[in-house]
C-alpha positions in Angstrom: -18.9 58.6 -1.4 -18.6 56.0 1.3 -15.2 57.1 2.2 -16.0 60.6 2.8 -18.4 58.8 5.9 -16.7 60.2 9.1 -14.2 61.8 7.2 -12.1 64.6 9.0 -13.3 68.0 7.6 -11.0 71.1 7.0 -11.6 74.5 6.4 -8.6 76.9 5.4 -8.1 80.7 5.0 -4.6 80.9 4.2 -2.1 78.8 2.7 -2.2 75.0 4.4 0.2 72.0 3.9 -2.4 68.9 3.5 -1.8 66.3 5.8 -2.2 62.3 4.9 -5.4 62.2 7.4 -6.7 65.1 5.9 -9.5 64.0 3.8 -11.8 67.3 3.0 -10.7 70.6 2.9 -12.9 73.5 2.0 -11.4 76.5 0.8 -12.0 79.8 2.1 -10.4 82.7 -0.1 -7.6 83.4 -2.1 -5.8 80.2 -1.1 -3.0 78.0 -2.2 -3.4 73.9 -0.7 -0.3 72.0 -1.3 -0.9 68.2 -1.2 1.2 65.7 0.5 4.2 64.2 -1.8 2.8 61.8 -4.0 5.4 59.2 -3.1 4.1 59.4 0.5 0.6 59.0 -0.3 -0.1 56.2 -2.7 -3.6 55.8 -2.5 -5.1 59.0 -0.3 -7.7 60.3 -1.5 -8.3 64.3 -1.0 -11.4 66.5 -1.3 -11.1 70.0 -2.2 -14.0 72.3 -2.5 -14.3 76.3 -2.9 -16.7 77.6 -0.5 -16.3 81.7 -0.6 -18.4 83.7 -2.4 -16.9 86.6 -4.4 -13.5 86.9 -6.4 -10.0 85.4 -5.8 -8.5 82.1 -7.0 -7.9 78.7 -4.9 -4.9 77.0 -6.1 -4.3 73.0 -5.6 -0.6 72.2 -6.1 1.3 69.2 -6.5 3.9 69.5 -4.2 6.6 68.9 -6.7 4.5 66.2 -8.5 1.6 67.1 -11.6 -2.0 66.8 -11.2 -3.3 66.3 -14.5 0.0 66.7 -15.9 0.4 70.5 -14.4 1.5 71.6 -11.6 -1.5 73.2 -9.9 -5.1 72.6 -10.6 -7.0 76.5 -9.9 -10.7 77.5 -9.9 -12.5 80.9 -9.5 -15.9 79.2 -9.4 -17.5 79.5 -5.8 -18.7 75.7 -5.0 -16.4 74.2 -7.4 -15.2 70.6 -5.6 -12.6 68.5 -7.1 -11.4 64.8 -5.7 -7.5 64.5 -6.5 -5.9 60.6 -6.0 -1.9 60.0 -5.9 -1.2 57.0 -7.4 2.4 57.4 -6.2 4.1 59.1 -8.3 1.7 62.0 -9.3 -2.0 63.1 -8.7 -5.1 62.5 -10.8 -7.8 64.5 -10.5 -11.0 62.1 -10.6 
C-alpha cells in the first residue's frame, strides 16, 4: 500500500468524473464514478471505497472501456473497497 502514502483523498456525493491525480475516492451514496479513459491512464492506479451506511448502489464505470470485462463494477455493501488499474486499453480490478 505504499502508493496510497500521501495519496490525494476524495470524497463524492454525486456523480464525479475521476481525475488522473485522483488516487482515493470514497463514496458517499447512491453514486456513479466514471474513471479516466483508459488510453489516457496507462498505469493509474484508483481506490474506490463505499463509506455510507444504509441502502443505494455505487457504480464504478469504465468510461467507454470494461473493468472486468463489463462496463461498470457496482456494490451495495457499506465498506466495500476495490483497487481498479488501466492497463491501457481497459481496467482490471485488482
Amino acid at each position: 500500500l505504499a502508493y496510497l502514502i500521501n495519496a490525494p483523498v476524495r470524497t463524492v456525493t454525486a456523480a464525479y468524473q475521476a481525475v488522473l491525480t485522483d488516487a482515493v475516492i470514497l463514496i458517499n451514496g447512491d453514486v456513479t464514478v466514471t474513471l479516466p479513459t483508459a488510453a489516457k491512464a496507462q498505469g493509474k492506479r484508483i481506490t474506490c471505497k463505499a463509506i455510507n451506511a444504509g441502502g443505494g448502489t455505487r457504480t464504478v464505470s469504465g468510461n467507454g472501456a470494461n473493468i472486468d470485462g463489463a462496463a461498470t463494477w457496482m456494490t451495495t455493501t457499506q465498506y466495500a473497497v476495490q483497487d481498479f488499474v488501466s492497463n491501457g486499453t481497459q481496467w482490471w480490478t485488482v
